[in-house]
N, C-alpha and C positions, 0 to 999 in steps of 0.2 A: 480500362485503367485510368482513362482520363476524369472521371468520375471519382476515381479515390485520390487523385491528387487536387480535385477537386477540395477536397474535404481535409486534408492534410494542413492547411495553412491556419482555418479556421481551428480546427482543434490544436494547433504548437501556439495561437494565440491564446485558449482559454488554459491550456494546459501552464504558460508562462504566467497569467491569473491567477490561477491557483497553486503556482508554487509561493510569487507571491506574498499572495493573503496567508498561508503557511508559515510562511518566514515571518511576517508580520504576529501570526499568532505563539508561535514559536519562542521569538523575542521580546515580547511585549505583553499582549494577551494574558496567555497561560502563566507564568511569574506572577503576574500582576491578579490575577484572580485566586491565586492559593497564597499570596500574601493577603489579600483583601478574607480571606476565607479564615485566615487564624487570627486574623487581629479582630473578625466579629464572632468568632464558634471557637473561643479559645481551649473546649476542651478536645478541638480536632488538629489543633496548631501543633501536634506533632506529625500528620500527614502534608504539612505543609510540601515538603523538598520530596518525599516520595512519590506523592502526585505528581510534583513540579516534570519532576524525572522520567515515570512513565509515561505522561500526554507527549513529552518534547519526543519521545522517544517514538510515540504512535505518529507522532508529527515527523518525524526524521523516515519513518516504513512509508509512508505515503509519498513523500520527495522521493525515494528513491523509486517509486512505480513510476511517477512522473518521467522521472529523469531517462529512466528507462524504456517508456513508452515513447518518448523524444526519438532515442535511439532508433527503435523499432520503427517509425516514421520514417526516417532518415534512410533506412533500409528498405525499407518500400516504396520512396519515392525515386531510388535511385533503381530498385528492381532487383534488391540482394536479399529480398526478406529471407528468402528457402536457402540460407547458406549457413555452416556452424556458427557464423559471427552472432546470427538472432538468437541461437538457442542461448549465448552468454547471459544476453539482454532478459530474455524469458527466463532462467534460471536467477538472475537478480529479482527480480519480481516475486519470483516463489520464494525465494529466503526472505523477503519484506516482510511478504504476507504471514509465513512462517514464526518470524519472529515477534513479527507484532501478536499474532494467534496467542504466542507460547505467553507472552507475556499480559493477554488477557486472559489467558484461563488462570494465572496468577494471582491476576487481580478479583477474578472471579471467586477463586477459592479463599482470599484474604476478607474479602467482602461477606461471600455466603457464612462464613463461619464466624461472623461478629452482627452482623443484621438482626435487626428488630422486624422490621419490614421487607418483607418477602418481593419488593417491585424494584428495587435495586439489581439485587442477583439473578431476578427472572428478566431487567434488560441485559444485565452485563451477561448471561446464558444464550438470550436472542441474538448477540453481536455478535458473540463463539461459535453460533451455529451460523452465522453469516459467512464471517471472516473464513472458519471452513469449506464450506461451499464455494467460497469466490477463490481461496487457494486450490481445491480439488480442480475445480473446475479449468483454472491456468493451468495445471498439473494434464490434464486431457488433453488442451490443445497446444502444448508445450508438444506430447506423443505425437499428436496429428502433422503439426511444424516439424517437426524432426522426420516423418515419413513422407512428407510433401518435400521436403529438402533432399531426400535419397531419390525420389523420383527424379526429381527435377537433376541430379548430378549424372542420372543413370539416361536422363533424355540427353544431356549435354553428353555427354560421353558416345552414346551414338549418332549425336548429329557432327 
């Protein structure tokens, strides 16, 4: 155990980095790049604020993994991971990914069905089968967390 707390302080350090540089691109960044995009490709300067919308948005799913990965530290360094509090943290996580998912396959379908060029929608296709797999995959050990948390109540209850 002292080994994952080990590691605990260094990841709340990069994990506050990359919220961050989030907020920074959030705020700043992204605005500024789909303003900068319609004032030189003016016949796309009506994606300008829909863009704007959904990056801030994929940008807003990812703080919340963060935030919640916070959490889930916090609960591990104290020794509470296996209790229903983590499963909250874990089910935020999965609506992140959830949402962000739903809202690129959105974009994917807006995309494939106006493309000249086939390498747009075959990356925005590659991110959908990501973002998939990385929410499945929470989705498993969400099940796993939840039967390690019944074990561990059913050992405290006999000891």
């Amino acid at each position: 155990m002292t080994s994952v707390h080990r590691v605990v302080v260094p990841l709340r350090v990069l994990l506050v980095v990359l919220f961050g540089v989030l907020v920074l691109f959030q705020t700043m960044s992204l605005p500024g790049q789909f303003a900068h995009m319609a004032r030189e490709d003016p016949e796309f300067a009506h994606l300008r604020w829909p863009a704007t919308g959904v990056t801030v948005f994929w940008v807003l799913c990812v703080q919340v993994v963060i935030v919640s990965t916070w959490k889930l530290l916090t609960l591990v360094k104290t020794d509470r991971i296996f209790t229903e509090e983590s499963l909250v943290w874990v089910d935020a996580i999965v609506w992140a990914i959830a949402g962000g998912g739903v809202v690129l396959l959105g974009v994917l379908g807006f995309v494939g069905f106006n493309a000249n060029d086939p390498g747009l929608p075959l990356v925005l296709f590659l991110m959908s089968v990501g973002v998939t797999v990385v929410g499945l995959l929470v989705v498993v050990l969400r099940a796993l967390l939840r039967q390690a948390s019944a074990l561990r109540a059913d050992l405290d209850s006999v000891i």
